[in-house]
N, C-alpha and C positions, 0 to 999 in steps of 0.2 A: 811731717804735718803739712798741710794743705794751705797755703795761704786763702786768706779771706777776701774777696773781690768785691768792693761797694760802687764799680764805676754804675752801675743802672740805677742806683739808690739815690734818691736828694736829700740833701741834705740841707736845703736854705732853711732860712729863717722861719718860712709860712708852714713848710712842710714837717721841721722837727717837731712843733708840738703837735700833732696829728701822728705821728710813731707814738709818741709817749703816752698820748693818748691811748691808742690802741695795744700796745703795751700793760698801761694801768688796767683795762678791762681783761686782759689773761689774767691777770695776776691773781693768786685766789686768795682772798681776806678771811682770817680766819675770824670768824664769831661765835661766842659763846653761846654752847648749845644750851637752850635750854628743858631742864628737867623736867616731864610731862608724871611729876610725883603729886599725888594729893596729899591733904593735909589729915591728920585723924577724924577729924571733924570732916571733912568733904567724904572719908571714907565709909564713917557711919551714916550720914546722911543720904548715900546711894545706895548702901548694905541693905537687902531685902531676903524676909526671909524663906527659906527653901521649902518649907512647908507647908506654904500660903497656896492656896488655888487659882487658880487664873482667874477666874473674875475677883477675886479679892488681893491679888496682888494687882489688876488692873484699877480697881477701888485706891488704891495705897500709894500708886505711883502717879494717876491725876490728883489725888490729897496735897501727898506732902512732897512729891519728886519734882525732879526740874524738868526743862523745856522738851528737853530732848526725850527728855522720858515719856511724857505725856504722847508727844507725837509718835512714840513708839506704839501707845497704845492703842491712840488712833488708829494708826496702820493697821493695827489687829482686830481690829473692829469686825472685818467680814469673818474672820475666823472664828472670835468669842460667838458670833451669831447662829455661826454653823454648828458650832458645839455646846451652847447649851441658850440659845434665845430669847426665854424666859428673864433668867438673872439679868443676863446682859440687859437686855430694855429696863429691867425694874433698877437695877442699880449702876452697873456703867452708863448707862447713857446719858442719865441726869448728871453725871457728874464731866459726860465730854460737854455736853448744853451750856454747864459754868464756865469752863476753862475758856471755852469758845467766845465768851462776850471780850477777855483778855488774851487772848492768844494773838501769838505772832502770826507775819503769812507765813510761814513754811506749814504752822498747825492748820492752817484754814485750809491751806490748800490739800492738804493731807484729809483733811475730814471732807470737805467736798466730792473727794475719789472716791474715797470708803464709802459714803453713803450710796455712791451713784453702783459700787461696787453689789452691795447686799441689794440695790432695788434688780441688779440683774439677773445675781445668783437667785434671785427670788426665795429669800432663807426664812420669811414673813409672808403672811398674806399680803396684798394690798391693802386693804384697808387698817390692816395692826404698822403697815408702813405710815399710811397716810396719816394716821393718828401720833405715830410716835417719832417720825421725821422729817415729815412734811414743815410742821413748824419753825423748826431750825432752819431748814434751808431756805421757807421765808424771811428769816431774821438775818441771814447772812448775807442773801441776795443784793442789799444795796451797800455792800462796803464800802468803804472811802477807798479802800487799792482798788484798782480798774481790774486788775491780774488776778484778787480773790471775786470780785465780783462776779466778773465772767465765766469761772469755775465755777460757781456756786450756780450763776443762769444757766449754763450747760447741764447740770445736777436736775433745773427744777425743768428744765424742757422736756429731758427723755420723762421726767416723773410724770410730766399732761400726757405722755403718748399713753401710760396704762394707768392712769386715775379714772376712778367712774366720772361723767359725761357732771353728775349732781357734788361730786365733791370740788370739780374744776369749776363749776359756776358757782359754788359759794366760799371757796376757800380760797380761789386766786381769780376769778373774773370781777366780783363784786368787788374787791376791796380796788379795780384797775380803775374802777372809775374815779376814785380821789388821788390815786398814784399817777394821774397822765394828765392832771392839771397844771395848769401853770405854775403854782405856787411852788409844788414838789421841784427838786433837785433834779439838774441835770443829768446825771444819774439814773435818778428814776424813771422819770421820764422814757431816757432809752431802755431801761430794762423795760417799761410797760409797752415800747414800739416791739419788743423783738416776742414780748408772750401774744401778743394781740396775734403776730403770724400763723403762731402756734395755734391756738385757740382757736381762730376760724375755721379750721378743717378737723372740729371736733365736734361742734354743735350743727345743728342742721342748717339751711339759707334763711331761714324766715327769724330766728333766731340771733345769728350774725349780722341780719339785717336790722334788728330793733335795739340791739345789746352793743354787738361789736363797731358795726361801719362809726357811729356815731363820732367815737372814741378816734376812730382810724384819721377821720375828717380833721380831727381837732390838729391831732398831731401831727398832718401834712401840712398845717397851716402854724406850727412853731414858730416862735421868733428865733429860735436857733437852727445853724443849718444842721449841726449835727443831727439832730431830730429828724426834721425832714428829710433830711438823709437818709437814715436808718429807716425811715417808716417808707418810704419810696420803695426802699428796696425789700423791704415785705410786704408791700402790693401784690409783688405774684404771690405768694401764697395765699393773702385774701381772695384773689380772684380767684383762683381754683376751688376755696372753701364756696364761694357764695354762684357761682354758674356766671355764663357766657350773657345772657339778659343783664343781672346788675352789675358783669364787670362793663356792660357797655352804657348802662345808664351812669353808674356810680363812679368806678373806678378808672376809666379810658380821662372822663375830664379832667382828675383830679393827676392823672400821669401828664396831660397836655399842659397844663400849668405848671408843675412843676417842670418841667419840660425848659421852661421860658423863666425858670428860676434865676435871680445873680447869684447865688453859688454853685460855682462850675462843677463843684461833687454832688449837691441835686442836679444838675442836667445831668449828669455822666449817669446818673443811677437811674434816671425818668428814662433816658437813650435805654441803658442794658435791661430794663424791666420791660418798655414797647418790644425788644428782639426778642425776649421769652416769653412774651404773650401771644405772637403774633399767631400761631395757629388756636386762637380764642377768640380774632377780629375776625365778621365776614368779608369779604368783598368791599365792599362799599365803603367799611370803616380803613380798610389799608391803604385807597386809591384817594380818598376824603378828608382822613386823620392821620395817617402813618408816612404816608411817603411824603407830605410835605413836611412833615416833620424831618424825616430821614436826610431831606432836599438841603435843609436847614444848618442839620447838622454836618452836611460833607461841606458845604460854603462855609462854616466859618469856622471850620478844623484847623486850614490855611493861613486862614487871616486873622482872626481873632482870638481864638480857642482853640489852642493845642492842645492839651488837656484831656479834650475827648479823643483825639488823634489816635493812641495807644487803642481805647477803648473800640474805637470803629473800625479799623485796622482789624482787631481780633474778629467782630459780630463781622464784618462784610459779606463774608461767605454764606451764611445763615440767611442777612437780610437781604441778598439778591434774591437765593432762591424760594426764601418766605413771599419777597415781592415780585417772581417773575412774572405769573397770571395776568399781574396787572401795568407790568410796562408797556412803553411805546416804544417801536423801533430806537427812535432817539433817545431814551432814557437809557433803553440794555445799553445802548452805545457808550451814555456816558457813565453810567455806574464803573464798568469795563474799564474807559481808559483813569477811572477816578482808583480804580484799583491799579492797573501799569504805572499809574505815579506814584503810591505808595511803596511798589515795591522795589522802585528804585529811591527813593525819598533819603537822602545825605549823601548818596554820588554824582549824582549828571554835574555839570558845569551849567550856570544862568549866566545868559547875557553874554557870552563869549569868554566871562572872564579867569581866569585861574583861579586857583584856590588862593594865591597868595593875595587876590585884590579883594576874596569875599571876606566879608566880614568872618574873624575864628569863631568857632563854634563852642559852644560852654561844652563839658563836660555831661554836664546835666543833659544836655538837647544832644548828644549826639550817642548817649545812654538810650535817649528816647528814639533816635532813628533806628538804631538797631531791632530795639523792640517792635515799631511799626514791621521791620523789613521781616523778623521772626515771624510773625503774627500773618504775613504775606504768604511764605511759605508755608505754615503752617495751611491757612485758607485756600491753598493750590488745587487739591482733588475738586474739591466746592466751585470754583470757578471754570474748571474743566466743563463740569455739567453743566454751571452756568452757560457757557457757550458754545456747547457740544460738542467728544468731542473729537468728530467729522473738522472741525474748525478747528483742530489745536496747530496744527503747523502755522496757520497762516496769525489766529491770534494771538494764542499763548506761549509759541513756541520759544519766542527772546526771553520772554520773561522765565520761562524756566531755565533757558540757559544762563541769565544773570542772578536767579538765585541761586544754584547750584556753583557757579564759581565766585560767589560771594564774600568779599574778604573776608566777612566777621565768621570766626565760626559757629556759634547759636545759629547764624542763617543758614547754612551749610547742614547743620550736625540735625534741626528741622526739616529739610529737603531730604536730610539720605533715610527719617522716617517714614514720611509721607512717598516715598518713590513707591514702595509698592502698590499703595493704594492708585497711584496714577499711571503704574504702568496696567492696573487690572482695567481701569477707566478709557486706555487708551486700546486696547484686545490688538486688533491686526495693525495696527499703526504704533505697537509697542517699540520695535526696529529702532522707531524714529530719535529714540533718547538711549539711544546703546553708549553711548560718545560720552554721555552725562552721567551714564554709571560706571565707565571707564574711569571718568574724572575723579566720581567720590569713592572709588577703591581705591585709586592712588591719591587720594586728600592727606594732605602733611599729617591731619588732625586724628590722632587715634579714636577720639571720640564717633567722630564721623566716621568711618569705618567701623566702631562698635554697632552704632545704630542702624547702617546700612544692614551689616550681617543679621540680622535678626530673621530678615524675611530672603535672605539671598537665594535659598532652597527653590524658593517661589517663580523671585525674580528672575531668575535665570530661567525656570523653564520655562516663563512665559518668552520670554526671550528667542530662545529655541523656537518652542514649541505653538507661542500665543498667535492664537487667531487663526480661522479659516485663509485670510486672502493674503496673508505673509507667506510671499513665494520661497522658495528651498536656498533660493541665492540670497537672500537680507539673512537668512540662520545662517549660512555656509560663512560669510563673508563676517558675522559678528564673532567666529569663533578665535580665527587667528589673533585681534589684538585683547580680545577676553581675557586669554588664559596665561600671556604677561602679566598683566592688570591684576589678577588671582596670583600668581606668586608673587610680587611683587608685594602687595598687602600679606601674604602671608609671612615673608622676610623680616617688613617692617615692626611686624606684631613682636613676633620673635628677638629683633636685638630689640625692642621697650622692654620696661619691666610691667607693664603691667598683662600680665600674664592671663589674669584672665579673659581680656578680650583675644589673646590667641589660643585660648581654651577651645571659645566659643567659635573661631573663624575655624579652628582643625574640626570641631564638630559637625560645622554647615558645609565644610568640604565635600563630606559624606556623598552628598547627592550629585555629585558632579559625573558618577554610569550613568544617571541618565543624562546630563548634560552634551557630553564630548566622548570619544573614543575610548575603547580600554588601551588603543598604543599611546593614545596621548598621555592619557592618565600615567599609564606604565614609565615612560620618560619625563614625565614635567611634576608629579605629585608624587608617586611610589615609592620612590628611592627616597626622596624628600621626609615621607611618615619614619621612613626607619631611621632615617639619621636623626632626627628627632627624639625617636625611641630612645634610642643611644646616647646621644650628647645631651640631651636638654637635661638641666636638672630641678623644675620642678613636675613633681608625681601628677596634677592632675592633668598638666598639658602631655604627657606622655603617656596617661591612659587614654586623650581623645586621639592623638596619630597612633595608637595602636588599635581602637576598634577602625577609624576610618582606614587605617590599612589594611583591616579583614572585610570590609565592604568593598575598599578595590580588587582584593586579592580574589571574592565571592564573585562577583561580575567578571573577571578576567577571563576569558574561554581559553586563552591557549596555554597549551600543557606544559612548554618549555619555561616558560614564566611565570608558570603557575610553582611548577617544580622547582624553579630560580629561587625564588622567593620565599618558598620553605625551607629550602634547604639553607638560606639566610638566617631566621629565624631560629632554626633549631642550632646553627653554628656560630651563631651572634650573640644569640640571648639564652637558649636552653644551655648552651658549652661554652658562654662568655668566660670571662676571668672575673670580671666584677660580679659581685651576688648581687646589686642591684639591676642587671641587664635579665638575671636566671629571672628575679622577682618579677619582672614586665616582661618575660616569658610564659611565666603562670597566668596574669592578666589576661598577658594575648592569647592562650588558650581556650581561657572562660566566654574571651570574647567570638572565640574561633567555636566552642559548640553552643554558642545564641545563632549565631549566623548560619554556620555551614550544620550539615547532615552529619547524624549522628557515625554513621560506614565513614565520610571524609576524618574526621576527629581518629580514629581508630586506625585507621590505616595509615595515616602520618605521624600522629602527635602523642597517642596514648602511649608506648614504648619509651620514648624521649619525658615524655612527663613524669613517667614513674623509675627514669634514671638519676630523679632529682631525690630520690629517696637516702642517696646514699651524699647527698650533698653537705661539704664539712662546714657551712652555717645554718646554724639552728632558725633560722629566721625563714629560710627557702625551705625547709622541712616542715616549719611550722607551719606554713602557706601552703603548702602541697598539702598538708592533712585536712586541713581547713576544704579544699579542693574535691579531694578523693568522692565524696559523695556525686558532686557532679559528674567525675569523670566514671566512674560507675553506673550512673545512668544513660550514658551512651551504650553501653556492651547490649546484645543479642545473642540469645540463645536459639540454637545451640551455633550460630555461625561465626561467634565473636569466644568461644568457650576456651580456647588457650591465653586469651587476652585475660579471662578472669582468674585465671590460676594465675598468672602475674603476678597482677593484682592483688590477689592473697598473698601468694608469695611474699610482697613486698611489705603486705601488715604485717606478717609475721616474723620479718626481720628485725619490724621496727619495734614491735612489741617486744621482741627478744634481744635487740641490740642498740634501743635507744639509751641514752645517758644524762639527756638534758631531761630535766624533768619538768619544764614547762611543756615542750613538743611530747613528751610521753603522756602529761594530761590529755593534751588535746587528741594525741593518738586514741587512744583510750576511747573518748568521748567521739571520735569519731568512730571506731568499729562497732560500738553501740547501737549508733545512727546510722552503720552498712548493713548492719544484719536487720534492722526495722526496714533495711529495703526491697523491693520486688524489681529484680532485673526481667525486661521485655522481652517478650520471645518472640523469633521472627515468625509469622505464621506460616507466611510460604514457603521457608524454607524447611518446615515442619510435615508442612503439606508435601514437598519434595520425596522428602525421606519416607514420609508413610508410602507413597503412594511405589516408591523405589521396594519398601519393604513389602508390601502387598505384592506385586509382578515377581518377588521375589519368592514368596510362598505360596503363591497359585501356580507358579514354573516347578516348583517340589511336592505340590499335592496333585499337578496335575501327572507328573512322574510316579507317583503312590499309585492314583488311580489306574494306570496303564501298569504298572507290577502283580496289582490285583487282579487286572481283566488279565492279564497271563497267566497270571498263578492258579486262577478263577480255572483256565482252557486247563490250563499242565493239571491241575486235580480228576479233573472228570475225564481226561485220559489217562490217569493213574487208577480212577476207579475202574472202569472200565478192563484194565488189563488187571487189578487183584481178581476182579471176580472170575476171569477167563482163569488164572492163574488158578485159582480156590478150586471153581469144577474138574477142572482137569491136573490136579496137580501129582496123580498117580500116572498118568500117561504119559506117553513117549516123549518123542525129541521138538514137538513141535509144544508141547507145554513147558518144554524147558525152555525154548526162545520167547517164548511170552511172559515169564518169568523172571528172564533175564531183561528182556525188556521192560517190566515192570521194575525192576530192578535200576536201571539204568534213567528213568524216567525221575523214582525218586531220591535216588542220589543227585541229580541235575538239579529237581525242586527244593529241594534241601540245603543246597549252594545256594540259588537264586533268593531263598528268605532271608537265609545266617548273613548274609552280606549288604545290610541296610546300610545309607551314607553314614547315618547318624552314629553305625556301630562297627565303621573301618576296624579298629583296635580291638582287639577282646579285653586290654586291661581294661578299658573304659566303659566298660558294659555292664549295669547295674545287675545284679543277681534274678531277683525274685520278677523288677518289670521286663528285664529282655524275655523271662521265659514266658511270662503272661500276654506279650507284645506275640513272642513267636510262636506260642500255643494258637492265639487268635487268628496269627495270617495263616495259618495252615488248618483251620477247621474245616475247612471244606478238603481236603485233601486227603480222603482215604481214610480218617479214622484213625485207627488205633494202633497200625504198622507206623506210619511217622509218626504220633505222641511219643511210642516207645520208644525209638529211635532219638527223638528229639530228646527227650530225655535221659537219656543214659550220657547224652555228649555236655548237656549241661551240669550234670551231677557229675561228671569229673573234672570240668576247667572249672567252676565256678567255686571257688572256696567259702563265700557265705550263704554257701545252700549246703545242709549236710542231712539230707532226706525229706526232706519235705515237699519234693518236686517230683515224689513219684507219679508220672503218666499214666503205666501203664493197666490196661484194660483187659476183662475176658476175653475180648473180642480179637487180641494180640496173640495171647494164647491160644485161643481155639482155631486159628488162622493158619496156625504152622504146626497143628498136635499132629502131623502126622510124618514129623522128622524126632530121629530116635534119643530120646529123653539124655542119656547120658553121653552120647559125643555132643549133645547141643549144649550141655551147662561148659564145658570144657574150650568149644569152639564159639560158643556165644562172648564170656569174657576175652579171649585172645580176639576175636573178631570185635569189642568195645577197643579195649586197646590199639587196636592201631589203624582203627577209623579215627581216633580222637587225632593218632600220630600224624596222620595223613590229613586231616581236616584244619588244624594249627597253621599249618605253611598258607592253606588256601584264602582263613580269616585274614592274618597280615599282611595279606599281599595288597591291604588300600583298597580304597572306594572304586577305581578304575577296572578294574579285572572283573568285579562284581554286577556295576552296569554293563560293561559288554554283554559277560554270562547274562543278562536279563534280559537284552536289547535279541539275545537270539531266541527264538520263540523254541527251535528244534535243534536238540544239543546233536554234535557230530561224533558219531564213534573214534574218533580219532583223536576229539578234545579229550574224552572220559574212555577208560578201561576198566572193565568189569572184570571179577574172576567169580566163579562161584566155587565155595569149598565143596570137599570132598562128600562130606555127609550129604551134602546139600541142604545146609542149615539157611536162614533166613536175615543173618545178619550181612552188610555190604560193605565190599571195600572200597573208598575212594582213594584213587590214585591222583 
């Protein structure tokens, strides 16, 4: 056992009971719970019965229910309205109107929504509203709570924007006139300053002039300042209601007095009401009545009245450039440096002396410097213009460097908003603050770098890219200490927990192709997205460095790195070991065919994605099903068509070999959703193919036609030699070579048909079309000697012809009737037989043998041998 060591521990006298102390608070006291049981009586008393209808259990539970119940019914108010409106008005509603004179505020405040709820769902006319709610929210409007009050005036202001023009002047204008007397309630009074606002920009000028201003006068002139207060500050909307004439007869004077008010919150209100009016003054009234006032108010900010301090600080920006037209040299001058003190205002040292000899500062007032200094920042772009800005180096340029490293960070986390707008302000002199956005990327303050990053997409390329006269060397020279400055913020994001502003910085990274190089990108960000991918473990910062790493990996031109990086991907996350790597696999797919071309997704990743099918967590299976439609819509036909047998392949494994029956649902429901889809087809590569397969058929028809024009020639010197043959076929030896020659001619033509490409094989030779096919190319060919012929060779190979192919003609027979009847029956069968014999070898011998035979127009005695039989019959032998 370990001894126990209390040298670090005190023990004195001060110190023990401060352990014991904190001791007795570990310690946990155990107290009686108590029992949240009602009594039979509490239980009957809430028991309502189930058969009641909702407007009449809403009748039952304002009756006789308790607090909480009523307020339940309130609440439902916009609902009963929706569902049946009628009742409800006739019978609920009189009885929320009771409840409401003793309700608590949680009821008040409850029925103040509701009401404002049904005037918007507009479940009533207006005028059935005006009639049946309107009055209530009169009666509620001055309650003694400030917090139901104010609900209730919220309720009855949206109610003036769509009441008719004659229900607002006799249902809530008349009765202002005795509510904004003096005698009435504090209270009242300000609700009657805040409807007067309202109301003037309802009725016409002439109107507001006889009805309203009167009232307006009264109440500027309260003996309380709350009053004046409040009616000061709806001035401007008087003024808008009644025009630029009587806001300058009426309203301008009644702002300059108060103006000069001793309560500092009517000057502060006469100040912010003169800066919202200001494009309502001409000329004359700004230069006459505004700027001296303004004059007024920056002298005794200082001295007197800090108070408005905050407030002028904030309008500054506004009231320079509302009053530029009409300053003097000397004026811009000092508005300017009246703005350079505020926005240093609780830092400089006075009078040489340290902080230790100044008077300390309260808490309060040094709450308020910061606010002034925010309110500076803030006002930045606005001053820029103010002094153009061709002039910001020389004027503003300190001050945006001491706001930008400004200790507090509200001053800071307001600069890194406002930067974009002033680097757009600043175009070819953008350069000039690179240093100050170095600073607020590397600011301690995560805030500040949230804010910053919003617009960094921007700011950067203005950076880069801003302005004509920003030479190549101020962009070359911003990039080297930039792109530290960017990882470094993006580090720092990363060990915080707060996650989602490095959500948001991996997201604006995005745009950094067009900022800097893809080898920079590739060594200072790329590797960075993936390790990311991999270690970080929350899901959505690791789907933004996975699309930003298909944006770098999209922009990357070279192949080695391109190839690097996939093959990362697919042996990192597709073949991880963790199924959470496989899962932000899939992600990075989905992201991979938003970005890239449908051919890139296919050639790398569709094979690897559909190796997840076989994946042993049902969770990566279930994701990939969910997938498959996408990835299906990448494929082309017919150039992608062994990728869709896959693809099939891989449903029907899973249909056949899933087990989980949650992914088999989803299986399911996705094949559904595959077959409702139409896969793209490539056109050009359609157009390819046809165009392949035409050149392909014009090369074989033009082959046809050149068989015919020979076959065409070999006929009509086949006729030619029958008919020599016919006249003289009693005569001597020179009829018998013309004979023999006719002979030899169509034994040749008779090869050169039988031997089409289409019919290398005899087995493959259809019966009835080869003979119709070879009946046709041989019609011109002598007639009735080749039919015959043709036909006796077909009627013995062709086994599904069994007579019906008889050719032959008179014209066959009367051809050769003058060879002797009976050696011709004897030597004509023996002469079929062993032409078919001899003809068999010639067919199989392939399509090659046959185009030669065709390509010779004039066969060679030497290819072919003839014999003629003995009788001298008229059938031929081919050897």
């Amino acid at each position: 056992m370990r001894p126990i060591i209390f040298s670090k521990m005190d023990f004195s006298h001060s110190n023990l009971f401060g352990y014991i102390e904190d001791l007795q608070e570990l310690t946990i006291i155990e107290r009686p719970v108590r029992r949240s049981l009602k009594t039979p009586e509490e239980i009957e008393r809430l028991t309502v019965d189930e058969e009641l209808s909702d407007i009449e259990r809403a009748v039952f539970l304002l009756s006789s229910g308790q607090d909480i119940q009523g307020t339940s019914v309130v609440a439902n108010l916009p609902v009963l309205m929706r569902q049946n409106p009628a009742e409800t008005l006739r019978r609920v509603l009189p009885k929320i109107r009771e409840v409401l004179h003793v309700a608590g505020v949680e009821m008040q405040l409850t029925a103040a929504v509701s009401f404002l709820t049904v005037l918007q769902e507009e479940s009533v006319s207006i005028h059935t509203y005006s009639h049946s709610f309107l009055h209530i929210i009169l009666q509620n409007v001055e309650h003694r709570d400030a917090g139901v009050s104010n609900a209730w005036l919220e309720t009855l202001l949206a109610v003036i924007e769509a009441l008719p023009k004659e229900t607002v002047r006799h249902e809530i204008l008349n009765p202002l006139v005795s509510k904004a007397q003096l005698s009435q309630t504090l209270q009242s009074r300000l609700v009657s300053c805040k409807i007067m606002g309202k109301v003037a920009n309802k009725f016409e000028a002439h109107i507001v002039k006889r009805e309203v201003l009167p009232l307006v006068k009264s109440l500027c002139q309260d003996v309380e300042y709350e009053v004046r207060t409040c009616m000061c500050r709806q001035l401007e909307h008087v003024a808008r209601g009644i025009g630029t004439e009587l806001t300058k007869t009426v309203v301008l004077p009644e702002l300059v007095e108060l103006a000069r008010d001793e309560g500092s919150s009517v000057r502060l209100a006469a100040f912010e009401t003169l800066v919202n009016l200001l494009d309502m003054f001409d000329a004359d009234d700004r230069s006459q009545t505004v700027l001296p006032l303004v004059k007024s108010f920056c002298e005794k900010s200082f001295k007197a009245d800090e108070s408005i301090l905050v407030s002028l600080s904030f309008h500054l920006g506004k009231l320079c450039n509302g009053l530029y037209g009409i300053f003097t040299p000397e004026q811009h001058l000092r508005f300017l440096e009246f703005y350079k003190k505020l926005s240093t205002l609780g830092l400089q040292q006075e009078n040489g002396h340290n902080d230790n000899q100044l008077h300390l500062q309260t808490l309060e007032q040094e709450k308020k410097y910061i606010s002034v200094r925010k309110n500076c920042a803030y006002n930045f772009p606005a001053m820029i213009v103010f002094v153009d800005p061709k002039n910001f180096n020389l004027e503003l340029y300190s001050i945006f460097f001491c706001l930008c490293h400004d200790p507090e960070v509200p001053v800071r986390y307001t600069m890194a908003i406002s930067f974009f707008e002033v680097a757009k302000l600043l175009n070819s002199d953008v350069y000039t603050i690179h240093k100050e956005l170095v600073t607020l990327l590397q600011d301690e303050s995560l805030e500040v770098l949230d804010a910053l990053v919003g617009h960094l997409p921007e700011i950067l390329e203005l950076m880069t890219n801003g302005g004509e006269n920003s030479g190549s060397e101020s962009k070359l020279l911003s990039i080297p200490d930039l792109i530290p400055a960017l990882t470094t913020a993006e580090q720092r994001a990363a060990t915080s927990l707060k996650w989602r502003t490095h959500e948001k910085l991996l997201q604006k990274y995005a745009c950094l192709p067009h900022i800097i190089s893809s080898d920079q990108i590739y060594y200072r960000f790329l590797h960075r997205m993936l390790t990311i991918i991999l270690t970080n473990n929350v899901l959505p910062v690791q789907k933004a460095a996975a699309r930003t790493l298909c944006v770098y990996l999209r922009y990357n031109r070279k192949q080695e790195q391109r190839h690097e990086v996939i093959q990362k991907l697919i042996e990192q996350l597709g073949q991880g070991k963790s199924y959470w790597n496989r899962l932000r696999f899939l992600d990075t797919c989905e992201f991979i065919m938003e970005l890239f071309s449908k051919s890139f997704f296919c050639k790398y990743f569709f094979l690897p994605v559909l190796e997840l099918t076989h994946d042993p967590v049902a969770n990566v299976r279930m994701k990939l099903c969910c997938l498959l439609p996408k990835v299906k819509s990448t494929l082309k036909i017919p150039t992608d068509k062994h990728l869709l047998q896959q693809l099939e392949l891989c449903i029907r494994k899973l249909l056949c070999q899933e087990k989980d029956k949650d992914v088999l649902t989803i299986v399911k429901r996705t094949v559904l959703e595959l077959d409702r889809m139409e896969i793209s087809v490539d056109a050009e590569q359609l157009e390819k193919e046809k165009q392949k397969n035409e050149g392909r058929s014009t090369n074989i028809n033009d082959k046809m036609l050149e068989k015919k024009r020979r076959d065409s020639k070999t006929s009509s010197v086949l006729a030619k030699s029958i008919n020599l043959s016919v006249s003289g076929s009693s005569s001597g030896t020179s009829v018998g070579k013309e004979e023999k020659k006719s002979k030899l001619v169509r034994s040749q033509s008779f090869s050169t048909q039988v031997l089409h490409p289409k019919y290398t094989n005899i087995d493959k030779c259809p019966n009835k079309s080869s003979a119709t096919a070879y009946t046709s190319s041989v019609s011109g060919m002598g007639k009735s000697c080749m039919l015959s012929f043709s036909d006796d060779s077909f009627r013995t190979h062709s086994s599904g012809n069994s007579g019906n192919a008889a050719f032959t003609s008179s014209s066959s027979r009367n051809l050769f009737n003058s060879a002797d009847q009976k050696n011709s029956g004897n030597k004509e069968s023996q002469s079929r037989k062993m032409s078919i014999i001899q003809l068999v070898p010639e067919w199989e011998g392939g399509m090659g043998q046959s185009e030669e035979k065709t390509e010779n127009q004039t066969p060679r005695s030497s290819d072919r041998k003839m014999r003629e039989p003995e009788t001298g019959g008229s059938n031929v032998l081919v050897r």
